[in-house]
C-alpha positions in Angstrom: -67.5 -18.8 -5.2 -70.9 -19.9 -7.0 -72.2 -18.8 -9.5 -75.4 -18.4 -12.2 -74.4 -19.1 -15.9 -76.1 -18.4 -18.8 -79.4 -16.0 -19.2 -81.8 -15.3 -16.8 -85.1 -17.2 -17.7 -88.1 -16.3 -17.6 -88.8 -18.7 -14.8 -86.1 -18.0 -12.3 -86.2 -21.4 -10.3 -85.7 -23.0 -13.9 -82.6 -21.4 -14.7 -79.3 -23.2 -14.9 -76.1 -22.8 -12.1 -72.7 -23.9 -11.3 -72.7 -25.5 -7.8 -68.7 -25.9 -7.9 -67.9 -28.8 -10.0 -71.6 -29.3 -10.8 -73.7 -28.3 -13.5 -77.8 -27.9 -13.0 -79.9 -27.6 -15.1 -82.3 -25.5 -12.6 -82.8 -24.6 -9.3 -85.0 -26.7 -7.8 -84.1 -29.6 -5.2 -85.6 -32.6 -3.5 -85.3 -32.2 0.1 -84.4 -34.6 2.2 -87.4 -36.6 3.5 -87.7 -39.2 5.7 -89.5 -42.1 4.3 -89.9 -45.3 6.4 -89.7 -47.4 3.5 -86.1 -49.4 3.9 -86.9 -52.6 5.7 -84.0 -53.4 8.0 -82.4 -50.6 7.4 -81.7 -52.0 4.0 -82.3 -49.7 0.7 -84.9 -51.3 -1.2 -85.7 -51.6 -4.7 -88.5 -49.5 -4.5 -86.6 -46.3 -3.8 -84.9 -46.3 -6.8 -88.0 -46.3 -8.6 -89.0 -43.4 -6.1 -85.6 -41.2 -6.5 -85.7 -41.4 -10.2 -89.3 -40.7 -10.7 -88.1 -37.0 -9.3 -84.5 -37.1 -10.8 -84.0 -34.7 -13.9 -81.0 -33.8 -16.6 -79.2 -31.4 -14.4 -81.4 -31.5 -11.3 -79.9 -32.1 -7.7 -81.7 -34.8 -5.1 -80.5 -35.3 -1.5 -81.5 -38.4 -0.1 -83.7 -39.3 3.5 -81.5 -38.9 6.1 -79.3 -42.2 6.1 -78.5 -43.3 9.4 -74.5 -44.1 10.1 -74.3 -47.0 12.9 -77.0 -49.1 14.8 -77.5 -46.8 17.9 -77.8 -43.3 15.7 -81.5 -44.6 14.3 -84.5 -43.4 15.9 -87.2 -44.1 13.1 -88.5 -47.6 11.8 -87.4 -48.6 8.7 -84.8 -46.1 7.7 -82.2 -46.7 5.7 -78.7 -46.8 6.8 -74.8 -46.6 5.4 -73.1 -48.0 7.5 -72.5 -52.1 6.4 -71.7 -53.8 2.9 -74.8 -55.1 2.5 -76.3 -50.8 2.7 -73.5 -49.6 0.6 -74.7 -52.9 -2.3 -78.2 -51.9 -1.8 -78.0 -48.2 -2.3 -75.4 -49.0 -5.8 -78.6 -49.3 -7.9 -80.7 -46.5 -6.3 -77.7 -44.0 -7.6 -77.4 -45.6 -10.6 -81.1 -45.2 -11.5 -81.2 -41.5 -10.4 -77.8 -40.7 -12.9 -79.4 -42.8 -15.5 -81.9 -39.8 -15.9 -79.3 -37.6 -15.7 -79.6 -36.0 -12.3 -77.0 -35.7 -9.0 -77.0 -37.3 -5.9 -76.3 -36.7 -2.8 -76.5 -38.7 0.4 -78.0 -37.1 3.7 -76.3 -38.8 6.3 -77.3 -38.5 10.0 -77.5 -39.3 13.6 -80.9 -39.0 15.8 -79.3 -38.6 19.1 -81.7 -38.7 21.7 -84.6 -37.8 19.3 -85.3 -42.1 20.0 -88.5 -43.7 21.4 -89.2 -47.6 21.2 -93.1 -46.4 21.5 -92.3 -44.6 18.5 -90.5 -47.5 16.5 -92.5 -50.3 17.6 -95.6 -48.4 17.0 -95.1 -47.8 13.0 -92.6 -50.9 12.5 -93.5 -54.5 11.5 -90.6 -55.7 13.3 -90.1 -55.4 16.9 -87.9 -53.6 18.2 -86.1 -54.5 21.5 -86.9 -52.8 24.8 -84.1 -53.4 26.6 -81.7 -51.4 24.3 -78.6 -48.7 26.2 -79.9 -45.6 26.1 -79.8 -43.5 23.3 -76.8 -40.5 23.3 -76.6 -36.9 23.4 -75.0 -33.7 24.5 -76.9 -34.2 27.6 -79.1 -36.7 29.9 -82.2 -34.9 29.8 -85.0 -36.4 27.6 -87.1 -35.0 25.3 -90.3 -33.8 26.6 -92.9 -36.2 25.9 -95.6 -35.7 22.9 -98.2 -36.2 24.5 -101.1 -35.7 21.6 -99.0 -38.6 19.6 -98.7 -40.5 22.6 -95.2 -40.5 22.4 -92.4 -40.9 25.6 -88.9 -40.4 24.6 -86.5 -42.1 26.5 -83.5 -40.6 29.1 -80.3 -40.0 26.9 -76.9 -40.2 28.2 -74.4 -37.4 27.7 -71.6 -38.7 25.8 -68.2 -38.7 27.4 -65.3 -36.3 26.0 -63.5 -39.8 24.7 -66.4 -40.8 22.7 -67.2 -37.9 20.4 -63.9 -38.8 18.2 -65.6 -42.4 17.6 -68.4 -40.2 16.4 -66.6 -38.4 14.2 -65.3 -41.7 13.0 -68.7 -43.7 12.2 -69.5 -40.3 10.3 -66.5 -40.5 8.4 -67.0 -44.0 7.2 -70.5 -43.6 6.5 -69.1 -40.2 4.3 -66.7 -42.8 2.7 -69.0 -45.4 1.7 -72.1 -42.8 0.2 -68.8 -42.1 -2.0 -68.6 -46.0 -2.3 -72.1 -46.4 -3.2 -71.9 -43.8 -6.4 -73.4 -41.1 -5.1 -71.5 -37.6 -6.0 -71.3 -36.0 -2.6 -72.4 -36.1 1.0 -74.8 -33.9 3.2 -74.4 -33.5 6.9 -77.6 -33.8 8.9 -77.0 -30.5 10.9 -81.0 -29.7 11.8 -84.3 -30.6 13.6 -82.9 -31.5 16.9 -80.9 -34.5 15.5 -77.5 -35.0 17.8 -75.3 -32.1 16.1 -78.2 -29.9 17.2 -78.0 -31.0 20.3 -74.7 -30.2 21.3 -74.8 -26.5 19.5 -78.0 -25.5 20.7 -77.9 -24.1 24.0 -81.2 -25.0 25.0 -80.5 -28.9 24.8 -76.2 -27.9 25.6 -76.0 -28.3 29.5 -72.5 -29.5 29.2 -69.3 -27.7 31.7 -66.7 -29.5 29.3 -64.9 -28.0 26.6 -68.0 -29.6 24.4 -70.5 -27.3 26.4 -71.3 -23.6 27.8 -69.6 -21.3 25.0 -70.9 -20.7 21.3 -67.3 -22.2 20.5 -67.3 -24.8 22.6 -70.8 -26.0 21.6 -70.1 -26.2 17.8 -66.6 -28.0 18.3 -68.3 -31.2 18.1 -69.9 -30.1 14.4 -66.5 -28.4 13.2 -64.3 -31.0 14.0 -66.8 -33.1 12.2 -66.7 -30.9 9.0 -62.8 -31.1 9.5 -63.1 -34.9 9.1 -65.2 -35.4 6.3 -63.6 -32.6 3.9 -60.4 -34.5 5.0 -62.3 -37.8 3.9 -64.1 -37.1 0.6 -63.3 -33.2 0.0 -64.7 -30.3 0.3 -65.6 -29.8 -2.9 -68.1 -32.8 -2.6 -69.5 -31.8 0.7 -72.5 -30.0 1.7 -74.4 -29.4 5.1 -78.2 -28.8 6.3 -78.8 -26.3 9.4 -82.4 -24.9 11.1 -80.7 -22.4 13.5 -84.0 -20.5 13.9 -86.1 -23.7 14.1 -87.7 -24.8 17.9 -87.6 -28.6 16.8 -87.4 -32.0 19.4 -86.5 -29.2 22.3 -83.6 -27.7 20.3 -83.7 -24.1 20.6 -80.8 -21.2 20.1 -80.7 -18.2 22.6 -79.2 -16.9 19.7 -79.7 -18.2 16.6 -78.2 -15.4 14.3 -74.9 -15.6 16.7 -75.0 -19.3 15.9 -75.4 -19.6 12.0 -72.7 -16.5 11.6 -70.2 -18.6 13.6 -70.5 -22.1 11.8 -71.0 -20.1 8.2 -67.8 -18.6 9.4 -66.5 -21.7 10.5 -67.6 -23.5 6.8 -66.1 -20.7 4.8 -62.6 -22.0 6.6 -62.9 -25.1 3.9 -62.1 -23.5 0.6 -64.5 -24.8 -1.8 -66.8 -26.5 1.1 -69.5 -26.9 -1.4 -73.1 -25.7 -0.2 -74.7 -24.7 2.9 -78.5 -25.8 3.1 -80.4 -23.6 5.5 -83.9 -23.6 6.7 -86.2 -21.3 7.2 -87.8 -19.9 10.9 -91.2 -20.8 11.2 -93.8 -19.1 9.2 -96.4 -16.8 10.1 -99.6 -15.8 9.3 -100.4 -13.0 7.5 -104.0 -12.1 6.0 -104.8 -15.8 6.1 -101.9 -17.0 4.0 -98.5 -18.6 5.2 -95.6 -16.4 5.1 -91.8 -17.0 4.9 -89.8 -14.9 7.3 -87.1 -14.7 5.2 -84.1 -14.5 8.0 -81.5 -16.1 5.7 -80.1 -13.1 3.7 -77.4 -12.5 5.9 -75.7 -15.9 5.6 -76.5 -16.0 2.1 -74.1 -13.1 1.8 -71.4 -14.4 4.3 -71.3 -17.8 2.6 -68.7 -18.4 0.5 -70.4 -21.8 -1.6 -74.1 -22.3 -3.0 -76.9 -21.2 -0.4 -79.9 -23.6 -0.1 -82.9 -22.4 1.1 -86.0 -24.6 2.5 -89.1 -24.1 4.3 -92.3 -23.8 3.0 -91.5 -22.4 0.2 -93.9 -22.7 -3.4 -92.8 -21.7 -6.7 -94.3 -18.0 -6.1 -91.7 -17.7 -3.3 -89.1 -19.9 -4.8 -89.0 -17.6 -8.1 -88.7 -14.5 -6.1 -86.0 -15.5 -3.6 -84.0 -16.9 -6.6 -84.2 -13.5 -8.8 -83.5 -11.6 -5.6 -80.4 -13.1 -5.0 -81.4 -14.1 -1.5 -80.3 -18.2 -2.3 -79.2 -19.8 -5.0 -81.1 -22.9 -5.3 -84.7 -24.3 -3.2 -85.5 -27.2 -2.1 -88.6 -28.6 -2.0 -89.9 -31.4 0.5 -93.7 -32.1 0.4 -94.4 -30.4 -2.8 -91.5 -32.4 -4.3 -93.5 -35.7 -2.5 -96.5 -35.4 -4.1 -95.4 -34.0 -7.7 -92.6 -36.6 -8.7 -92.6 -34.0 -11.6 -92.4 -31.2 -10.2 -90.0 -29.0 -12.3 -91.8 -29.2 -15.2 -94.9 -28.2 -13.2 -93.3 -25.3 -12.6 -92.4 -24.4 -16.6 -96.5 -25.6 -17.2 -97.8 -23.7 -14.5 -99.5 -26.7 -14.2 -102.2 -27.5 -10.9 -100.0 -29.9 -8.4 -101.6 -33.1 -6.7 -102.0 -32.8 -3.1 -100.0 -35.1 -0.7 -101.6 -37.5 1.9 -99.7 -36.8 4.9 -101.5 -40.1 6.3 -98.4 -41.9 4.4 -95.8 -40.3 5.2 -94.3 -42.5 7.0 -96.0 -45.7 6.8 -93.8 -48.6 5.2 -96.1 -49.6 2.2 -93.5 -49.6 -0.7 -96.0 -48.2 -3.4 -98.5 -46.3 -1.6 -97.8 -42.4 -1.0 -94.6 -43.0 -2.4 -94.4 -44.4 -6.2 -98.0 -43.5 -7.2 -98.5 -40.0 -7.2 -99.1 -39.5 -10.8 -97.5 -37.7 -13.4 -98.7 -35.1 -15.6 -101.0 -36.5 -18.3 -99.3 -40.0 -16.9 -96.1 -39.2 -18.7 -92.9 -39.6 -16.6 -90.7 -37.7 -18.8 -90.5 -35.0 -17.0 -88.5 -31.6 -17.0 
């Protein structure tokens, strides 16, 4: 079981904890964010300037989701893990985020059907082939078109009973070589409509096999997943993210509370599996400010390991959740973006800069992504 050490602070999120085998310093994480900056598919050299401009003594990062084979990327210029050359590359990114002191962990992650060549050849400077096989899923229906981005996502094919353990297997390596590559554990990509999603949500689940109809049936893909990679690098270095309540690339649960009991249930089977990473449902409106649902309590109790919870969440929110008890450590994604120090914004109370969501996801290896400033220009942060 996880636990807090040491005194409670006077800054809650700031406070250290025991994540199993890990020591933080605090309680504040860098979400995993897609970036668009890894031409090829290929880490660059920029990232590590990225990754350890928000890396701190005792802080925990979790990288963009890194794609684990060819057909499983659906977004230009993301990085992958599933070649020599992307295990190399990636070598000096960890390395630069443990020089500061900080842990690592590698998102890794297949789209599914969540695919578009519009999409890709849109934001990408290299063109990307037309004439590809369709992209894979639970299922063969596509994902309804955005029309206000102008976006058509193609038809998916379901994947056959005999290809799900080749799956498993492409997930297992790409597990091995994050391992390879330095980093000090690995995190599912179990959210936002991305192909594990697919299978265990019943609103994109149309499947009669024993991968489809039941609650058990349509998280047997994930669990036998799980089963593999704790096999392959250990619990103890795993962790997974989940948006149960999320409505994301057509993935919605009938039941979403049914859903996250059964696969916390199902992670709790792995002694030691190290930390489930949860997100929020969608916020609401109340008396013209955002508000955070908070639906997570109940799986924060049931889980064995260190909760994570994301979603909107500030430091207001963040300090309160953590001195309630309700999770253990918060990550941060666009906050975290923009404030490459954020931490120690936190112990200042410090103003934060705002983020241009305009570059996002453009591939410019500086702008948007290495040059949102630091606090009187002084990296030395928290």
């Amino acid at each position: 079981m996880a636990h807090q050490v040491g005194k409670e602070a006077a800054i809650p999120l700031l406070t250290p904890y025991k994540m199993g085998q890990f020591d933080l310093s605090h309680r504040v994480v860098l979400a995993p964010m897609t970036r668009c900056r890894s031409y090829g598919g290929v880490p660059q050299p920029q990232a590590a300037v990225y990754y350890s401009q928000r890396a701190t003594r005792g802080g925990l990062l979790v990288s963009e989701g890194t794609v684990i084979s060819p057909d499983s990327m659906g977004y230009p210029e993301i990085p992958g893990i599933w070649t020599q050359e992307q295990v190399e590359a990636w070598k000096p990114i960890v390395d630069a985020v443990h020089h500061k002191g900080a842990l690592f962990f590698c998102q890794i992650a297949h789209v599914g059907r969540v695919y578009t060549t519009e999409f890709t050849n849109r934001l990408s400077k290299t063109e990307i082939k037309t004439d590809e096989p369709a992209p894979i899923s639970s299922t063969d229906k596509a994902v309804t078109p955005d029309d206000e981005a102008g976006i058509v996502y193609p038809k998916p094919r379901g994947l056959r009973i005999d290809e799900i353990p080749h799956v498993i297997e492409d997930f297992r390596r790409a597990a091995r070589n994050a391992i390879a590559a330095g980093f000090d554990g690995v995190e599912i990509h179990g959210a936002h409509g991305f192909l594990l999603e697919q299978f265990m949500k019943d609103s994109a689940n149309d499947r009669t096999d024993m991968y489809g109809g039941s609650l058990e049936n349509r998280c047997r893909f994930v669990v036998e997943l799980v089963d593999s990679l704790v096999h392959e690098v250990g619990a103890h270095r795993l962790g997974i993210r989940l948006s149960p309540f999320v409505d994301y690339m057509d993935c919605v649960d009938s039941d979403p509370e049914g859903l996250a009991t059964y696969l916390v249930e199902q992670l709790n089977k792995h002694q030691g599996f190290l930390y489930c990473h949860m997100v929020e449902p969608r916020m609401a409106i109340v008396d013209g400010r955002r508000q955070i649902p908070h639906g997570l309590l109940p799986f924060k109790k049931a889980f064995n390991g260190t909760f994570i919870a994301a979603g909107g969440y500030d430091k207001e929110e963040g300090n309160k959740v953590i001195s309630d008890g309700y999770a253990d450590l918060v990550a941060y994604g666009r906050l975290f973006l923009a404030n490459p120090d954020l931490p120690r914004r936190f112990e200042l109370g410090a103003p934060l800069n705002e983020y241009d969501r305009s570059t996002f996801y453009t591939q410019d290896p500086v702008i948007g992504y290495t040059d949102y400033p630091f606090l009187n220009d002084d990296n030395n942060s928290f």
